[in-house]
ZAMARGU-4260 file (C-alpha; in steps of 0.2 Angstrom, whole numbers, plus 5000, padded with zeros to 4 digits):
<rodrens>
0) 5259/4942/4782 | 5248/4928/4778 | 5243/4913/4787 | 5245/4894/4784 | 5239/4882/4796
5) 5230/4883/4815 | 5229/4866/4825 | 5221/4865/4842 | 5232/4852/4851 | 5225/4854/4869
10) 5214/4837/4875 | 5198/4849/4881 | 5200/4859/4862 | 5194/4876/4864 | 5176/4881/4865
15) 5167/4871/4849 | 5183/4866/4842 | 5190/4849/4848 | 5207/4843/4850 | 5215/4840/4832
20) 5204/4852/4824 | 5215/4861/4810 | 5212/4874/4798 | 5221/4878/4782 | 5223/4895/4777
25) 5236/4900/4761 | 5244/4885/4753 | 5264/4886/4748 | 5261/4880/4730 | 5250/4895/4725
30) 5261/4910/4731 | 5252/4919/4718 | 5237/4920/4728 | 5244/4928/4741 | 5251/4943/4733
35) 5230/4948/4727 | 5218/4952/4737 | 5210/4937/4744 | 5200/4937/4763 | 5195/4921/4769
40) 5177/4921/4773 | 5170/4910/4785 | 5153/4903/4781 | 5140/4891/4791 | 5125/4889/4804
45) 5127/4899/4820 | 5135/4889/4834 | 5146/4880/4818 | 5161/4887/4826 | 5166/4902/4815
50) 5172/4914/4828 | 5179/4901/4838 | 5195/4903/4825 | 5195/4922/4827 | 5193/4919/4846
55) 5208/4907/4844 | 5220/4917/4837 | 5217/4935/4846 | 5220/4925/4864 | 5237/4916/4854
60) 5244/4933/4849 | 5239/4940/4867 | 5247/4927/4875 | 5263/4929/4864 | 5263/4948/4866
65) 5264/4947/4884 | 5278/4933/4882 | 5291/4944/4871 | 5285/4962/4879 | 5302/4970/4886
70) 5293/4977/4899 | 5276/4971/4908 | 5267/4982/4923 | 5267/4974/4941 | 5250/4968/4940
75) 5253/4955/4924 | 5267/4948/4932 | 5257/4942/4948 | 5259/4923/4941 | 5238/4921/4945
80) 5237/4934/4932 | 5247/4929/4917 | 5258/4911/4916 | 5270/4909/4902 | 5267/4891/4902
85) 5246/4892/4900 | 5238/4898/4888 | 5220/4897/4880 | 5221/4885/4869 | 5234/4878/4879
90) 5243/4868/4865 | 5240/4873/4847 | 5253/4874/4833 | 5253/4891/4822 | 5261/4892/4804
95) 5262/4908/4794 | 5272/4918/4782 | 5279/4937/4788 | 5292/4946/4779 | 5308/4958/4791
100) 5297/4972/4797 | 5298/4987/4787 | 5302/4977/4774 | 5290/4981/4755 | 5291/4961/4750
105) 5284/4959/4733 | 5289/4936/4730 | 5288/4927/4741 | 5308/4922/4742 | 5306/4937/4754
110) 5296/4931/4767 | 5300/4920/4784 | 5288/4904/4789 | 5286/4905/4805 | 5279/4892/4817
115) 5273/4894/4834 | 5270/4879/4844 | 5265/4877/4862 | 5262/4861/4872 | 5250/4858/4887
120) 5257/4867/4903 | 5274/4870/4894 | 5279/4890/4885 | 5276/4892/4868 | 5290/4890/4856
125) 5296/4901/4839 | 5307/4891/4825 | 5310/4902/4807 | 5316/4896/4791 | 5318/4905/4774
130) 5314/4900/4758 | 5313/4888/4752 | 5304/4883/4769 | 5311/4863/4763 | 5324/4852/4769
135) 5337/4865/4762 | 5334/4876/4774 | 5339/4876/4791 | 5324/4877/4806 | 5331/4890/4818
140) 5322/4894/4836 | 5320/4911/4842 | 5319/4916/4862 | 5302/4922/4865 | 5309/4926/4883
145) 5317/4945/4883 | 5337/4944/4888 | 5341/4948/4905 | 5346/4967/4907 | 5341/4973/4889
150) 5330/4985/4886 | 5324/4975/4871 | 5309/4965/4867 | 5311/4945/4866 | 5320/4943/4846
155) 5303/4934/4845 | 5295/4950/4846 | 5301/4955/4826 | 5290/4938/4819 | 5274/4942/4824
160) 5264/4953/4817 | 5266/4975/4820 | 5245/4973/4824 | 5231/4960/4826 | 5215/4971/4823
165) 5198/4963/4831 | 5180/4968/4826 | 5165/4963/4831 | 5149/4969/4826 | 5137/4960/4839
170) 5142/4957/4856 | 5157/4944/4855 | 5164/4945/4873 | 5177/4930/4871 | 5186/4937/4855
175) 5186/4955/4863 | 5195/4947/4880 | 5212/4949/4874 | 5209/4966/4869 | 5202/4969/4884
180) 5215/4964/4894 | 5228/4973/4882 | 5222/4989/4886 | 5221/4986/4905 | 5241/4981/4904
185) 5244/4997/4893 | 5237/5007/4908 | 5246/5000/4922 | 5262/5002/4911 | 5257/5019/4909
190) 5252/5021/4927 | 5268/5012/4934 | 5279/5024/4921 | 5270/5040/4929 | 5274/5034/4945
195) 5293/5028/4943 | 5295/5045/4934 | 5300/5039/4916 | 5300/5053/4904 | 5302/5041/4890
200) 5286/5033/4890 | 5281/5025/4871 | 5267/5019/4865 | 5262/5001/4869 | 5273/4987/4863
205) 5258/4976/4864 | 5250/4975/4845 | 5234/4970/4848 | 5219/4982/4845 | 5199/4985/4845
210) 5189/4994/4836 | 5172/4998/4847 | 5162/5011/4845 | 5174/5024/4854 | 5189/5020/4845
215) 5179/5023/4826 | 5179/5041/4832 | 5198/5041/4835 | 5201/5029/4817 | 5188/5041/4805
220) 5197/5058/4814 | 5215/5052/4809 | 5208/5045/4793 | 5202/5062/4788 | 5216/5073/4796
225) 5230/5061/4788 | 5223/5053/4771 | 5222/5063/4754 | 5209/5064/4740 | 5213/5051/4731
230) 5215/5037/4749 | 5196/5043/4755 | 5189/5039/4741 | 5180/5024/4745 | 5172/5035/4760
235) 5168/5049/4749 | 5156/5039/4738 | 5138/5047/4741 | 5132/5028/4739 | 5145/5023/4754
240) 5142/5036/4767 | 5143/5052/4760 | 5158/5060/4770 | 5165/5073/4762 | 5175/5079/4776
245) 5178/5086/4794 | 5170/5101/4801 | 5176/5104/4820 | 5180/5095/4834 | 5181/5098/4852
250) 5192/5087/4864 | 5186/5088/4883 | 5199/5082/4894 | 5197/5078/4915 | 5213/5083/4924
255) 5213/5070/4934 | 5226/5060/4946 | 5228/5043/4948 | 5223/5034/4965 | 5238/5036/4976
260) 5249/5017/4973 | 5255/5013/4992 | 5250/5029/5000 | 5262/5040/4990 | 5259/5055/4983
265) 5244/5058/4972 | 5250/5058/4952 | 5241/5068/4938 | 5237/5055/4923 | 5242/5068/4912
270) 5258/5070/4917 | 5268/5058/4906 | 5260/5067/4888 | 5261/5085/4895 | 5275/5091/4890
275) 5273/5079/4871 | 5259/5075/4864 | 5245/5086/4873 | 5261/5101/4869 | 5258/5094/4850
280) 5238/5095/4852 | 5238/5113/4859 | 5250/5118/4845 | 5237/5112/4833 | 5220/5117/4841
285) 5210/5133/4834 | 5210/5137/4852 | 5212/5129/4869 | 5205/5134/4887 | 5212/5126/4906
290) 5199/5128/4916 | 5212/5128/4933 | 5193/5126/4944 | 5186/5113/4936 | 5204/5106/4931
295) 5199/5103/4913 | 5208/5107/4897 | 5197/5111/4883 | 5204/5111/4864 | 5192/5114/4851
300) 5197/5111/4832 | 5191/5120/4816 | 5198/5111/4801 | 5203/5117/4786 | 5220/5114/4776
305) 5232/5123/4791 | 5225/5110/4804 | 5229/5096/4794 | 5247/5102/4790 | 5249/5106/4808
310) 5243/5087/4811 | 5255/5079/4800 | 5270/5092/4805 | 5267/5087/4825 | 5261/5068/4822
315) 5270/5064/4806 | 5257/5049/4801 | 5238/5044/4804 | 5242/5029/4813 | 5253/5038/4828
320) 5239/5051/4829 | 5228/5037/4833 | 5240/5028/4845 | 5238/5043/4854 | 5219/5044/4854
325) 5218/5025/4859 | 5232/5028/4874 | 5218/5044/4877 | 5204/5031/4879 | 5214/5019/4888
330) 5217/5031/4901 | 5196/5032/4903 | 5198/5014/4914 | 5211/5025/4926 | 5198/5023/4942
335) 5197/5003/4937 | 5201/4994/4952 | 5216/4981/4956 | 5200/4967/4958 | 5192/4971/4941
340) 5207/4969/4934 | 5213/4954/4942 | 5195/4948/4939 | 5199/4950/4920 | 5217/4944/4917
345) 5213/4928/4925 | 5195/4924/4914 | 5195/4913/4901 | 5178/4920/4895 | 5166/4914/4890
350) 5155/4931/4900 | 5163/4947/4904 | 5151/4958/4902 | 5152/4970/4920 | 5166/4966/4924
355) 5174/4981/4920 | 5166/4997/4929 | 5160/5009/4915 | 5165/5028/4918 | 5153/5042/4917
360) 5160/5060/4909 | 5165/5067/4924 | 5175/5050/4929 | 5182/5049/4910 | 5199/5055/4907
365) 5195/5060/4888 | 5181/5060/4877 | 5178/5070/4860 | 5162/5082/4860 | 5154/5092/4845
370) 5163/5079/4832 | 5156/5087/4815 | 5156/5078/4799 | 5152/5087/4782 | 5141/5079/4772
375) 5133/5075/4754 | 5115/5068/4756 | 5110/5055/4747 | 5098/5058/4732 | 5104/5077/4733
380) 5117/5085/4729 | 5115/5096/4747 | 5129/5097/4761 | 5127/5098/4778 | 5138/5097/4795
385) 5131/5082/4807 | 5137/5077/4822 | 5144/5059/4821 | 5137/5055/4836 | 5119/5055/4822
390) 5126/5040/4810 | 5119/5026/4809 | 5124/5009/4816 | 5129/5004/4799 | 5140/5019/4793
395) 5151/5017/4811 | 5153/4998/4806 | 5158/5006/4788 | 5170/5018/4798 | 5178/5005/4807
400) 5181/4993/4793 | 5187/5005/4781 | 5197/5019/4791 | 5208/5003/4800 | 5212/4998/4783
405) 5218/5014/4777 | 5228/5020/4792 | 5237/5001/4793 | 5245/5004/4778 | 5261/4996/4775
410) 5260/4986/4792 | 5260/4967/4794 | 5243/4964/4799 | 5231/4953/4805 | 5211/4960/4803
415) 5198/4948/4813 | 5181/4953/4809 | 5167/4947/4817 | 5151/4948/4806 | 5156/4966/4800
420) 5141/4968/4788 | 5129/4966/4802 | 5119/4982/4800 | 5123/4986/4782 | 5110/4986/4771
425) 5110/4974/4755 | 5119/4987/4745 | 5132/4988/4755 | 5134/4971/4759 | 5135/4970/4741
430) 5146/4979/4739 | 5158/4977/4755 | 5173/4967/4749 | 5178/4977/4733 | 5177/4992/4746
435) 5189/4983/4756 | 5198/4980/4742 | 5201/4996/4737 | 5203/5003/4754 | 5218/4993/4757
440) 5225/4996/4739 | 5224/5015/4742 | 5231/5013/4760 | 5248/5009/4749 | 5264/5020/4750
445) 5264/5030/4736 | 5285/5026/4737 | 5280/5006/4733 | 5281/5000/4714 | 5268/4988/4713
450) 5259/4994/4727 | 5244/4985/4725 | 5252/4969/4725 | 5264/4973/4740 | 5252/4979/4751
455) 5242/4962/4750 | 5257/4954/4754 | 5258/4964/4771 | 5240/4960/4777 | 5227/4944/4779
460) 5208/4946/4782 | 5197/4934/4793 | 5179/4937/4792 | 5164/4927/4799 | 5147/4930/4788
465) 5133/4922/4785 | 5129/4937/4769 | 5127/4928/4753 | 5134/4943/4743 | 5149/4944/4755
470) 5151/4925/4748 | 5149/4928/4731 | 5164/4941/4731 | 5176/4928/4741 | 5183/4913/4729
475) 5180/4896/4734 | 5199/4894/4741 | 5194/4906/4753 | 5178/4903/4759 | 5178/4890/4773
480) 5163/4881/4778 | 5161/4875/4795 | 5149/4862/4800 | 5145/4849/4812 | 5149/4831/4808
485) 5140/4817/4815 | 5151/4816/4831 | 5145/4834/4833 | 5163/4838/4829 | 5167/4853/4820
490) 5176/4853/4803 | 5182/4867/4793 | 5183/4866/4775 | 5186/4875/4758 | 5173/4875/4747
495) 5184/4871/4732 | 5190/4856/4742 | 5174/4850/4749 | 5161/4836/4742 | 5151/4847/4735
500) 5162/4860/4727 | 5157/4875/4717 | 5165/4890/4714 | 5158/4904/4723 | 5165/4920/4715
505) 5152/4926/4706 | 5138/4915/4711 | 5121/4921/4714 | 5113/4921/4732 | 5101/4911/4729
510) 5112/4896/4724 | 5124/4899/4738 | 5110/4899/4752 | 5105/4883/4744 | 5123/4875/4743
515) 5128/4880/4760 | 5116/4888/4772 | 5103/4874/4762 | 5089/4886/4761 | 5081/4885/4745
520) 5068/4900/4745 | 5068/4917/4739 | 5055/4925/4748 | 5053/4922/4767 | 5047/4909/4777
525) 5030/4917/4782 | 5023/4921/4766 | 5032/4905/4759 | 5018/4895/4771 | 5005/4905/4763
530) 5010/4896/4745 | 5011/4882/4756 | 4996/4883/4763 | 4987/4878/4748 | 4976/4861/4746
535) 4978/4857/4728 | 4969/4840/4730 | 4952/4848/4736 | 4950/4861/4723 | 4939/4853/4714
540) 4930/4868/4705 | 4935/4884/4694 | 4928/4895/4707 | 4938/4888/4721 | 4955/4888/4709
545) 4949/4907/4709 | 4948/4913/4728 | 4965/4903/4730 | 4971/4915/4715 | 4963/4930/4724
550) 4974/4928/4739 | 4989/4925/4731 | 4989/4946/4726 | 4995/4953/4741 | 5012/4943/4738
555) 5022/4953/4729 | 5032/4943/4713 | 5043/4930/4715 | 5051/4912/4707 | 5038/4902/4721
560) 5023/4912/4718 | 5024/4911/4697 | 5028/4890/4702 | 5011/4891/4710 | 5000/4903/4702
565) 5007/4892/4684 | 5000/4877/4694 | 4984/4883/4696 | 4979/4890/4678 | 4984/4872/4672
570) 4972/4864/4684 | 4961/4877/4680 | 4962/4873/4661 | 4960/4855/4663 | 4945/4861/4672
575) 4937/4869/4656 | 4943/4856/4645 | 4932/4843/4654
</rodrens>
């Protein structure tokens, strides 16, 4: 799918972003564009309103999950806790392009513009029109309300996306929110199942999901049970992180029951995926204990090519193996009270942090233990089995990106990333985007001609950044700057639209921190103040023009220092000469 236009219609706007604020994503007129790769990189000061966009849109989709879902847990209907007709934003208008799902588009006669538009204190509303999305076409609205008596979804449910991905690398409470409150409804649904005794129970129709920390583990093991040689490669590299493949795994999980609902009888959490998918685990475990004392069910994995085949015969793709270990972790937030909860369905942000009680093992439902990882060590050609839990902050946030992209595959797909270079080093930042690239491109159905190009179709990429190389890799119809205007109102525009356009692909960082982040040094700003620092009007002999040379050798070399040290030889010289 791939987005065209976000306006925020409501008269308080949303966080930084004022009413009439709009941002254009993919143009009509360049269809070509949309079938290569091409993430829109969000550039600008902190505070400019970057993430506010991301924020924007994961609460949009939430809101329009909760709308079309055929079936929604007691606590989310209590009107205090969700309202059709309010949303945050409140009134916005949504455009973007999605093809039928399960669909392999490759033009763009095969897709379907969709808007979405939602006034103050009324329900959002869905119109599609095919192609050529003109006056010839007809405008045709779509119930997002599901029909009384089916077992369906809302029809709206089949135009919006199959999942909206967020990320954030730092602390972003607001964009996680939505997630947040996604899960919590995908446990009472759970719950509430268990309870009225529905054997049927499927996974979540709600498509939004986070990747924290806990869910990487649950992305990089489906990753590494499901994908082949030739799709892990960009995980492989030594120069990436090395991971050449998976050792063992243990899965610890607590038997426990749910509170009693209305003093009836206590019911196991477990009970709903007994006799299915933990069935399925057990079937593919090396070996597995129930400790009927403890009430805890151990399975502990050894991997070698008969585990993964019994993964792929029991769970048929990566993507429902990890379904299964998000519903796992969802589950954790089983002893979550009905006033944590309400407490969180009805913020609006902007802090959440504590709301939500945090379990400690013995309250978790499921956790993973002795998670091993094989190896290569860079700058040796060694291999060694380490725990995952022993990464670094920057090889998880490399899991994350990268493993969601490969287990998406042929899905219609929103990815929000929020600063996902944050702890890379400059390599890798360097480097990111063409991993991207090619995670996605391999993440294409072997089935698909022109895979590559379909695949881009299917998917659209949002990051914030503030990297210079992650800029450089981005064209300038895809990198937006956002600044602050002199109402102190925020604008959003493409570089190659802007007053001072340039094109970006390929730039050097050092002109793109000057052109938009108007930082126009190479070095930093305390050993720039040391050049700085320098009285050129009172050096007035040679041996003074010497000591200020003296001190200029413990900076190392750079454009600033040679500016400097060439100024002082000519006054030196002109010195001697007189």
């Amino acid at each position: 799918m791939k987005l065209l236009k976000l306006k925020i219609e409501t008269n308080e706007g949303f966080r930084s972003l004022q009413k009439g604020f709009e941002i254009n994503f993919h143009t009509l007129a360049d269809a070509k564009a949309m079938g290569q790769f091409r993430p829109f990189c969000f550039a600008g000061l902190n505070g400019s309103g970057k993430s506010n966009v991301l924020e924007a849109l994961a609460n949009i989709f939430y809101h329009l999950e909760v709308c079309v879902a055929r079936y929604l847990p007691e606590s989310i209907r209590d009107p205090k806790n969700f309202q059709r007709n309010k949303c945050t934003p409140d009134a916005f208008t949504l455009e973007y392009l999605i093809p039928e799902k399960d669909t392999k588009p490759d033009k763009i006669e095969q897709f379907i513009k969709v808007t979405i538009s939602k006034k103050e204190a009324e329900e959002p509303r869905m119109t599609i029109q095919l192609y050529p999305f003109d006056e010839t076409t007809a405008i045709n609205e779509i119930p997002l309300l599901p029909i009384k008596g089916s077992e369906q979804s809302a029809p709206g449910k089949s135009f919006l996306p199959d999942h909206i991905i967020g990320y954030s690398s730092g602390e972003n409470e607001i964009l996680s929110l939505p997630f947040i409150k996604s899960r919590l409804i995908h446990l009472d649904e759970y719950r509430q199942a268990a309870r009225d005794n529905h054997n049927n129970f499927e996974e979540s129709e709600n498509s939004l999901i986070y990747i924290d920390n806990n869910m990487s583990q649950a992305v990089l093991l489906a990753c590494l049970l499901f994908e082949t040689e030739e799709t892990l490669a960009p995980l492989r590299q030594v120069d990436n992180t090395g991971i050449l493949g998976l050792r063992s795994f243990r899965m610890h999980i607590n038997l426990h029951n749910f509170d009693p609902i209305d003093e009836q009888k206590s019911i196991p959490i477990h009970w709903l995926i007994e006799h299915n998918q933990l069935a399925k685990l057990k079937k593919c475990a090396t070996s597995w204990f129930l400790d009927q004392k403890a009430q805890t069910l151990w399975l502990d994995f050894y991997v070698n090519e008969a585990t993964k085949t019994a993964f792929k015969a029991h769970f048929h793709s990566g993507l429902e193996c990890f379904q299964f270990f998000r519903l796992l972790y969802e589950l954790n937030n089983h002893f979550v009270d009905d006033d944590s909860k309400r407490e969180v369905y009805r913020s609006k942000g902007v802090y959440t942090d504590g709301k939500l009680p945090i379990g400690n093992p013995r309250q978790d439902f499921f956790h993973f233990l002795d998670f091993y990882i094989t190896k290569e060590i860079r700058g040796t050609r060694e291999q060694k089995d380490l725990l995952l839990r022993s990464f670094s902050d920057g090889e998880h946030q490399f899991i994350h990106t990268m493993g969601i992209c490969l287990l998406l595959q042929n899905k219609r797909s929103i990815l929000l990333l929020d600063e996902p270079e944050t702890h890379f080093n400059p390599s890798w930042r360097a480097r990111f985007i063409k991993i991207l690239n090619d995670s996605i491109t391999a993440s294409a159905s072997k089935e698909m001609s022109d895979s590559a190009h379909n695949v881009h179709f299917l998917k659209d990429i949002l990051l914030t950044s503030h990297s210079p190389f992650i800029i450089s890799d981005c064209l300038p119809d895809n990198v937006v700057l956002f600044e602050k205007d002199g109402k102190g109102e925020t604008t959003a525009k493409k570089v190659s639209e802007s007053e001072n356009a340039f094109n970006t692909y390929g730039t050097s960082v050092e002109f793109i921190l000057d052109k938009l982040f108007n930082y126009r040094q190479s070095i930093g700003d305390l050993s720039f103040s040391e050049l700085g620092g320098i009285d050129f009007s009172n050096l007035d002999s040679p041996e003074k023009v010497e000591r200020e040379k003296q001190k200029l050798r413990k900076l190392g070399e750079s454009f600033e220092k040679d500016m400097v040290l060439a100024r002082l030889n000519r006054i030196l010289l002109d010195q001697k000469d007189a």
